[in-house]
C-alpha positions, 0 to 999 in steps of 0.5 A, spaced: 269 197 532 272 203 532 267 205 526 260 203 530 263 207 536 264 213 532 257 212 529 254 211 535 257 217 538 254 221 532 248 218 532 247 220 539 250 227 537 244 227 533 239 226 538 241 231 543 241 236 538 235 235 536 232 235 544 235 241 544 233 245 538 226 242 537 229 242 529 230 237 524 236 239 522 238 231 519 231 232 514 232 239 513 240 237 510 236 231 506 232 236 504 237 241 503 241 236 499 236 235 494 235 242 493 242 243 491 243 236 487 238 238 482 242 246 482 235 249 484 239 255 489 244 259 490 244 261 497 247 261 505 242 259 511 243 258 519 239 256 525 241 259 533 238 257 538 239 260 544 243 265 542 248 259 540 249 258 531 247 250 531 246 250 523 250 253 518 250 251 510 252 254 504 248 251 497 250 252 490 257 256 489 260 251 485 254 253 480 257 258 477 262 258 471 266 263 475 265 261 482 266 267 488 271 264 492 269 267 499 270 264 505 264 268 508 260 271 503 256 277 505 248 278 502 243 285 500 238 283 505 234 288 502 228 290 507 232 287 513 235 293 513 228 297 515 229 293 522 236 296 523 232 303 522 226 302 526 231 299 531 236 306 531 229 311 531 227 306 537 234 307 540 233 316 539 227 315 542 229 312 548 234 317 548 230 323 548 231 326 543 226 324 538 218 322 539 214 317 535 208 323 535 214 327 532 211 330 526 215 330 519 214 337 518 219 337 523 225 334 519 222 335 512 216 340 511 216 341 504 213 333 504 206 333 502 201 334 508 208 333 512 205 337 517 199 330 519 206 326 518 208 322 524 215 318 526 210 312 528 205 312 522 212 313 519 214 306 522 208 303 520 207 304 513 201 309 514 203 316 513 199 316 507 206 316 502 208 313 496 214 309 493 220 312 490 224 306 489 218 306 482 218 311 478 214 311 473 212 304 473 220 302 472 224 300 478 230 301 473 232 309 475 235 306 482 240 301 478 246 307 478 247 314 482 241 318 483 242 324 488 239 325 495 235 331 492 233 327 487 230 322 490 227 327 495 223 330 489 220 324 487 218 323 494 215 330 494 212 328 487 208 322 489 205 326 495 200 323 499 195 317 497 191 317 502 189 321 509 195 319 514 193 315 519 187 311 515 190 306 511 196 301 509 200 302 504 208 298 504 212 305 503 220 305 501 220 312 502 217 312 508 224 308 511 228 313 506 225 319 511 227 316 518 233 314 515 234 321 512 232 323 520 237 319 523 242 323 519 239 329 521 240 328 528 247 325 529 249 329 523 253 323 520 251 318 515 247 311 516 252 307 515 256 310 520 249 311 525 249 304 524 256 302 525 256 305 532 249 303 534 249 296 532 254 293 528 260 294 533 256 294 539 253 287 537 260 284 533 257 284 527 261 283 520 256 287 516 256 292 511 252 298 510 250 304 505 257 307 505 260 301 500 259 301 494 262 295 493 265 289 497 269 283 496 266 278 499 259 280 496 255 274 494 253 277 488 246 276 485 245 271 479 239 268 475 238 262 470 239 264 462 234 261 457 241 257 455 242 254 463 248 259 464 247 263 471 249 270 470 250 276 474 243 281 475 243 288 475 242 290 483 240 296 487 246 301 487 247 301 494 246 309 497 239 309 493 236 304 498 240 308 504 235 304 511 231 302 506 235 296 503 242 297 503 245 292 507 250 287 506 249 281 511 249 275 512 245 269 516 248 268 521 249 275 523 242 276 522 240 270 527 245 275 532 242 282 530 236 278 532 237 274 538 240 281 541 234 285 539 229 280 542 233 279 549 234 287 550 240 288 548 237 293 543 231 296 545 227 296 551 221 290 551 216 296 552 219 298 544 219 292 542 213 290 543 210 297 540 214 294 534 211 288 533 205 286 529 198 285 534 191 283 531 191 282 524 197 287 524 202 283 519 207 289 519 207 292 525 212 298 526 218 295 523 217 288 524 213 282 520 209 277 523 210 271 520 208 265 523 208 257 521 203 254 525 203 253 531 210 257 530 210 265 532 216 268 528 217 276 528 222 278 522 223 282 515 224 280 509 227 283 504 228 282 495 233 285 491 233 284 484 237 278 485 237 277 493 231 274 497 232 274 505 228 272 511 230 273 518 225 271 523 226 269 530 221 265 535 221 268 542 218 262 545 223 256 543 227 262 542 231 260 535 232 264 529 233 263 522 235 267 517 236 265 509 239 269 503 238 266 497 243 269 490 240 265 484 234 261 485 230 255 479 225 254 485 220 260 488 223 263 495 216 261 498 217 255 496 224 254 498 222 257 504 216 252 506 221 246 505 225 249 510 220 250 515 217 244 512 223 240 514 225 242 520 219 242 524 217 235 521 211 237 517 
């Protein structure tokens, strides 16, 4: 009797959670389960509604030879970080003390046609600049130290692709600039920038560009020719400062997010100049990424190890956030069978 009582009272549970949240989160943990039992993925979820956490899950840690024993793994998050810097320019212009018709020259003159440049082109992947992160068609100059002035160089080396203003081309070192920026005008360093304006303000665990390394690193595995998992080799951090140097996780994501779309952050007037509008996909430090009927805004972000998505549903106000660290399956693929999940499909 006891047992069908407390089955009833689950069941129940079950029903209310999904009338509230519109998910499934009973298939998606079918789902979910499926994944893990054939050890197709290594990685964190979680789900808010509301600004309340409803759906957490952890897959894979007992993969791994030499198993991380974290209680709360943190993940790079790789180009989710170019949301927190669009958020802090944001944040400078409501201040005043910063434009988006500012021109770079202002910060940067010795940039190619620095002078043509603007903040908001910068924002929105159109200023014409290449990619530092690639140098000579090789990401690998990024996986140990290289200095400010170096990477600068390489920014003023590639110069300028196109007329500013007239194209797209997605540009790291466009973000590399803003963060360059920030720092200019608080006279600290981004990860300090970003402890005082976000992480802290919001409660967040989160580390940034001024660790190297971090105990609670979920770190970055892939598949061997002999089955075995083993460690890859990933951006060292002050590399990809603003760009992609953000250890986080999920949940903290989901908040991050919530508290942006609900004006804890930026004011609605400068959230929606960041979003994407029309066919726009990128926006000025935003992605559109919806599924169906379902508007989601967000980033993604690749590592060499980690994939990440955070995206955030204004009109059913839920987010969701994944970090995946090792992976048999492609992260589009995974990614549909989450959405594919929750919402029934």
């Amino acid at each position: 009797m006891k047992r069908y009582l407390l089955l009833l009272c689950l069941c129940l549970s079950f029903v209310y959670l999904k009338a509230q949240s519109n998910i499934d989160t009973l298939r998606l943990s079918d789902y979910l389960s499926t994944i893990e039992q054939n050890g197709q993925c290594i990685g964190s979820l979680a789900i808010m509604k509301d600004g309340k956490n409803i759906y957490t899950r952890r897959l894979g840690k007992d993969l791994l030879r030499n198993k991380q024993e974290i209680e709360y793994p943190l993940y790079r998050v790789g180009s989710i970080t170019k949301m927190f810097t669009a958020v802090l320019i944001y944040q400078e212009i409501e201040k005043g003390r910063l434009k988006l018709e500012d021109k770079l020259s202002d910060y940067f003159p010795e940039i190619p046609r620095a002078g043509d440049i603007t903040i908001y082109q910068l924002l929105e992947h159109t200023a014409g600049l290449g990619d530092y992160v690639m140098k000579n068609g090789t990401y690998s100059w990024m996986l140990s130290y290289v200095p400010n002035s170096d990477i600068m160089e390489e920014i003023i080396r590639q110069g300028i692709l196109y007329e500013p203003g007239t194209d797209f081309k997605y540009s790291n070192s466009g973000y590399y600039l803003l963060a360059n920026i920030l720092r200019k005008i608080h006279k600290k360093a981004y990860f300090e920038i970003l402890d005082e304006e976000i992480i802290r303000p919001l409660g967040l665990f989160v580390s940034a560009s001024g660790i190297i390394s971090d105990s609670d690193e979920a770190l970055p595995y892939e598949k061997n020719a002999a089955g075995e998992w083993v460690e890859v080799p990933d951006f060292y951090f002050l590399n990809v400062m603003g760009v992609g140097d953000i250890l986080s996780s999920p949940e903290n994501i989901n908040l991050f997010l919530h508290a942006l779309f609900t004006g804890k952050l930026i004011s609605k007037e400068y959230l929606q100049i960041m979003k994407p509008y029309g066919d726009d996909r990128h926006g000025r430090g935003m992605m559109y990424m919806p599924y169906h009927e379902h508007k989601y805004y967000g980033h993604t972000g690749d590592t060499f190890g980690v994939h990440s998505i955070g995206v955030y549903n204004e009109q059913e106000d839920i987010s969701i956030a994944v970090s995946v660290n090792g992976s048999t399956i492609p992260f589009s693929e995974f990614l549909l069978g989450i959405f594919d999940s929750i919402y029934g499909k």
